[in-house]
C-alpha positions in Angstrom: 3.7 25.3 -7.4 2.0 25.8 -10.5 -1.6 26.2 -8.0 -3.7 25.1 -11.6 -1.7 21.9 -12.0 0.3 20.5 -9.3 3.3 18.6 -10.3 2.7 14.8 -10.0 4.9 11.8 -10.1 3.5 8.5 -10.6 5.7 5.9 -8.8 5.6 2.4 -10.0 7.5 -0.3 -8.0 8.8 -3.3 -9.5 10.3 -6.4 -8.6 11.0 -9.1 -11.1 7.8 -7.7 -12.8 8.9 -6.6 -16.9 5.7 -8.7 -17.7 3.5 -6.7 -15.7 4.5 -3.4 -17.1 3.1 -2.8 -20.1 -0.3 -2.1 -19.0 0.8 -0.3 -16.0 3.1 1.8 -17.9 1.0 2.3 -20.7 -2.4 3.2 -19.0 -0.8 5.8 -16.5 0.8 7.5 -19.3 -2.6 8.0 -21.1 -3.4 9.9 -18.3 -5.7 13.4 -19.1 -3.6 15.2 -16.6 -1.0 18.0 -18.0 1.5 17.8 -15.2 2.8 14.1 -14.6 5.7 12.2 -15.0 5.7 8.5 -14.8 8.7 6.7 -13.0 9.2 3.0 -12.8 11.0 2.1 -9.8 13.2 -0.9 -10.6 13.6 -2.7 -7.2 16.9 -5.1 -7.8 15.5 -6.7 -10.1 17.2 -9.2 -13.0 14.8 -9.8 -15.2 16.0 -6.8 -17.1 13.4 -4.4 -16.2 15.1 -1.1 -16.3 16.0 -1.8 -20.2 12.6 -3.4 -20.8 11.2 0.2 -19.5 14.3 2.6 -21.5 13.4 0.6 -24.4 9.6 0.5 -24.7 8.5 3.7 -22.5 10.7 6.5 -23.5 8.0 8.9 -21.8 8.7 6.6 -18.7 11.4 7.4 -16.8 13.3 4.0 -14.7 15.1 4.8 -11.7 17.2 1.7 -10.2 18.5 0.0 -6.5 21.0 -2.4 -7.2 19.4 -4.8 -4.0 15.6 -5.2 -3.7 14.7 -3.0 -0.4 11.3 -4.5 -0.2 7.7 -2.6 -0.6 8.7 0.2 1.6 12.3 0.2 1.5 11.6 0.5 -2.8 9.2 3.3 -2.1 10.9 5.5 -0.3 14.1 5.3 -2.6 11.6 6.8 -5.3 9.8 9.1 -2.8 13.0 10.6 -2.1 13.6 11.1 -6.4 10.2 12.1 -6.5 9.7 15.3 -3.6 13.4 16.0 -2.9 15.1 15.6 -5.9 12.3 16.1 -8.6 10.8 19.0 -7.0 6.8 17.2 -7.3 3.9 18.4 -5.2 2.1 15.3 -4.9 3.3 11.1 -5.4 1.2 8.7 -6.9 1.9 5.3 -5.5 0.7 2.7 -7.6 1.3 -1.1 -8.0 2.9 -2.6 -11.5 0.2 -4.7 -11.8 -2.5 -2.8 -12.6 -4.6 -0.8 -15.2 -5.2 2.7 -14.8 -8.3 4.7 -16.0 -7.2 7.7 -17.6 -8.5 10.4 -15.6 -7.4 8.9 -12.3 -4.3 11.2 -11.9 -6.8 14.6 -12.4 -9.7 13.0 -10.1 -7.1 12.5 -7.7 -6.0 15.9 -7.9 -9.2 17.4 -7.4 -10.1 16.0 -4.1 -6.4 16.6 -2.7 -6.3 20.6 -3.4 -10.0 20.8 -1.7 -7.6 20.6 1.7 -4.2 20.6 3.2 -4.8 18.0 6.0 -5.8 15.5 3.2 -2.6 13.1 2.9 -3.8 10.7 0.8 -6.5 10.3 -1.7 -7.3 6.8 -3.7 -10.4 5.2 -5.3 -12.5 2.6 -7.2 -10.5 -0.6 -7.1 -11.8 -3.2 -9.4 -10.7 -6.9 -9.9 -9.2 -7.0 -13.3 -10.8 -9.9 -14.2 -14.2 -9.4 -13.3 -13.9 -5.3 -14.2 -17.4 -4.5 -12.6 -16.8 -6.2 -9.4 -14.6 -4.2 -6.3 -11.4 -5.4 -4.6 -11.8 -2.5 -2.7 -13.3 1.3 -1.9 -11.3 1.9 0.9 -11.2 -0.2 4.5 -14.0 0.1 7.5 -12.3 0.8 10.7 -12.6 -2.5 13.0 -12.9 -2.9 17.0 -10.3 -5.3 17.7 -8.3 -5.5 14.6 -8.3 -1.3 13.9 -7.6 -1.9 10.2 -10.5 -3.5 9.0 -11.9 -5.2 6.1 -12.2 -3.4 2.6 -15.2 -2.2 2.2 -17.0 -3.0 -1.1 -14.8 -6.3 -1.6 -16.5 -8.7 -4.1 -19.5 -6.2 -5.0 -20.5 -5.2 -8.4 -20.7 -1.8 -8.7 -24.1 -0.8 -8.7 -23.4 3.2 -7.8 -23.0 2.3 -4.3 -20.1 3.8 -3.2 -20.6 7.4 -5.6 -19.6 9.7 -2.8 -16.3 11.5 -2.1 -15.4 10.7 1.7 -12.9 9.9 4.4 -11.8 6.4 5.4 -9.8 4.8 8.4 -7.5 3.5 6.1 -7.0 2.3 2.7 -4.9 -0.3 0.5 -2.3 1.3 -1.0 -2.7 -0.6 -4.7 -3.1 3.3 -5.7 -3.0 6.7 -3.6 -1.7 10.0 -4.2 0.1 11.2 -1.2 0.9 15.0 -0.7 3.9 16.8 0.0 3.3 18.1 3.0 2.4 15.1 4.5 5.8 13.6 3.4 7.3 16.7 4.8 5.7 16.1 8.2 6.3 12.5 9.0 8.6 11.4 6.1 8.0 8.2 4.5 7.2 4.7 4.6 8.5 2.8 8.2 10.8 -0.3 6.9 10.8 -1.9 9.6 7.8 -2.9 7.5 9.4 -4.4 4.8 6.6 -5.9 3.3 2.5 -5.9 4.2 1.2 -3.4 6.4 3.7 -0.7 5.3 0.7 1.9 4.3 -1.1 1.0 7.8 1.6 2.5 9.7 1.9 5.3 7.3 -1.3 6.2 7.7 -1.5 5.7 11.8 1.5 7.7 11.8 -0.7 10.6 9.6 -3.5 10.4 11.5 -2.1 11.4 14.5 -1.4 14.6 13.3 -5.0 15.2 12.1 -4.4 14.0 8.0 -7.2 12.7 6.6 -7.6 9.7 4.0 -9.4 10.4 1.7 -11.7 8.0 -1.3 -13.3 9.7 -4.6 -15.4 7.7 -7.2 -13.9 8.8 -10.0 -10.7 7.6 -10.1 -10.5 4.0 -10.9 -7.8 1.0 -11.5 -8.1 -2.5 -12.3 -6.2 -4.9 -10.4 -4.1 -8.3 -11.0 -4.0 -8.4 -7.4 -0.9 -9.8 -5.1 1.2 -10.9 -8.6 4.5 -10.2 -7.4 4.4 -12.1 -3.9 1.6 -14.6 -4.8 -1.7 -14.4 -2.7 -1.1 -17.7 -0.8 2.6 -17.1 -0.1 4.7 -18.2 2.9 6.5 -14.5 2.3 2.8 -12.9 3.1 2.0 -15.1 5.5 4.9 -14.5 7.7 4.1 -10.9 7.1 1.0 -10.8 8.0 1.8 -12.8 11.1 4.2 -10.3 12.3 3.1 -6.6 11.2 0.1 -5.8 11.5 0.9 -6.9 15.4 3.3 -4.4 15.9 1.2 -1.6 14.1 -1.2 -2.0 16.9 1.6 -2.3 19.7 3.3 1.2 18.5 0.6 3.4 17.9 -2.4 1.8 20.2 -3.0 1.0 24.0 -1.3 -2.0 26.1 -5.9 -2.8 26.6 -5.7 -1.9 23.0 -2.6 -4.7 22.0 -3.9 -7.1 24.5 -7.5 -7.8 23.6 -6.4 -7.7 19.5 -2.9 -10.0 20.5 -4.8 -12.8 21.9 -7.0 -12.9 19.0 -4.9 -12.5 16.6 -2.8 -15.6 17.9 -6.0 -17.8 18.1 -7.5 -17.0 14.5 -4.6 -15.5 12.7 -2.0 -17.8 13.7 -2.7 -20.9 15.8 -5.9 -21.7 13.5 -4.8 -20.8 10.3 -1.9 -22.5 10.7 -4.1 -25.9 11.3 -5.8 -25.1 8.5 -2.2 -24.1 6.1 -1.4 -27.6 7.5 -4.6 -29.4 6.3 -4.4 -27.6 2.4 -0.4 -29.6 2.9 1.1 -26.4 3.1 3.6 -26.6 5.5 6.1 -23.6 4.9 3.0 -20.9 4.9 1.9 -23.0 8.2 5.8 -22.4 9.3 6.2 -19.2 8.2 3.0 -18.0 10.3 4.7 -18.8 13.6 8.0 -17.6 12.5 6.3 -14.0 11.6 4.3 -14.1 14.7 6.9 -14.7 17.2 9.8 -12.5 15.3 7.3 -9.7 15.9 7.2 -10.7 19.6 11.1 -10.6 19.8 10.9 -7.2 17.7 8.5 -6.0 21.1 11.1 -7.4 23.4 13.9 -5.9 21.5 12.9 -2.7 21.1 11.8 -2.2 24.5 8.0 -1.7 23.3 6.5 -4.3 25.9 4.8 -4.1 29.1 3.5 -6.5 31.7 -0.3 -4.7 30.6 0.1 -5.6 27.2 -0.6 -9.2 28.0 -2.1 -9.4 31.6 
């Protein structure tokens, strides 16, 4: 390792998403940082991305599945590129739709090589329409739910959040991950295909004493959920299903129980009332489905026991 400038390689993921390149593309490669590579990971897409990327960014490098593997599936292709075959000391994970600052990489950088138990480090994330205004700083750790809400969401920044500290968790929009950490516990899960994928990465990384780091001065804009749409029935069978058994692998059966039957009463039985009432019928559909797939996932895998309900 070159101990001035760790090797880094910015992984962009990207599914049907050529129009939201450019920026993407472009900003991370105006990065300040001497030791980067940027690599687009085209996820199965047929929208001709890989050409799109060959033709425009030939700084860029495109590295292509031929069948979409979903969030984590995607990721860990170009995780694999990035530390096994590519040699890198560290992995940006960023989204495709979003605009990067260009000192993000080096802020990122410094905070990571402060400590070997740090896994991940991220930052300012700003709405990209309202530039001023957080989506996120990072998440506050929650009493029922674990993962809780993001902290800063819908704030203008006013210097509020100016420290460098740890978090419970963190969106994964952006965040550099080490290679140590990837040595240790590998990569993303897929039975997470999509939502909740960076949750169980970083339970599993807590649990051997990695720490998740936020810094102030690296900053991105984001389109936010532009590839899966916000409202989707996709998400909301998602988020029906994994963020249920994130809790039921790496908490306690009083842990599971007291966040199960809450999370059927708000997240599903209520929501779905209310998916019903805005005529939505699929995302109100798709809610049970998620919910009671990961119930059979429970059963199927032998996770359950009589305490995790009674």
């Amino acid at each position: 390792m070159n101990q001035k400038y760790p090797k880094v390689i910015v992984l962009i993921l990207s599914y049907n998403g050529k129009h939201l390149l450019k920026e993407a593309v472009s900003s991370y490669l105006e990065n300040d940082y001497p030791n980067f590579e940027v690599v687009v990971i085209d996820n199965g897409s047929n929208d001709g991305t890989k050409e799109y990327v060959q033709k425009n960014f030939p700084k860029a490098k495109v590295i292509r599945i031929e069948k979409n593997r979903g969030y984590s599936g995607g990721f860990n292709f170009g995780l694999d590129f990035a530390f096994n075959k590519n040699k890198a000391d560290y992995v940006l994970i960023t989204n495709n739709d979003v605009k990067a600052d260009k000192k993000v990489i080096s802020e990122l950088i410094k905070v990571a090589e402060t400590d070997e138990k740090i896994g991940f480090v991220t930052g300012k994330v700003y709405y990209y329409d309202s530039p001023n205004v957080f989506q996120t700083v990072g998440k506050k750790e929650d009493q029922i739910r674990w993962n809780g809400d993001h902290i800063g969401n819908r704030e203008e920044d006013k210097g509020q959040y100016e420290n460098i500290s740890e978090r419970c968790f963190a969106d994964d929009i952006f965040t550099l991950v080490s290679k140590k950490l990837y040595r240790d516990i590998g990569g993303y899960d897929t039975t997470f295909f999509l939502q909740s994928e960076e949750y169980d990465w970083q339970a599993r990384a807590k649990k051997l004493g990695y720490k998740i780091m936020y810094t102030p001065y690296a900053k991105i804009w984001h389109k936010e959920s532009m590839t899966i749409g916000r409202n989707s029935a996709l998400k909301a069978y998602y988020d029906a299903r994994n963020p249920m058994l994130v809790i039921l692998l790496h908490k306690s059966p009083q842990f599971f129980k007291r966040y199960f039957w809450i999370h059927f009463r708000q997240d599903v039985f209520r929501s779905s009332l209310v998916s019903l009432k805005q005529l939505k019928p699929l995302v109100a559909l798709k809610k049970w489905q998620g919910f009671f797939s990961g119930i059979w996932w429970g059963i199927k895998n032998k996770k359950f026991t009589v305490r995790h309900f009674i």
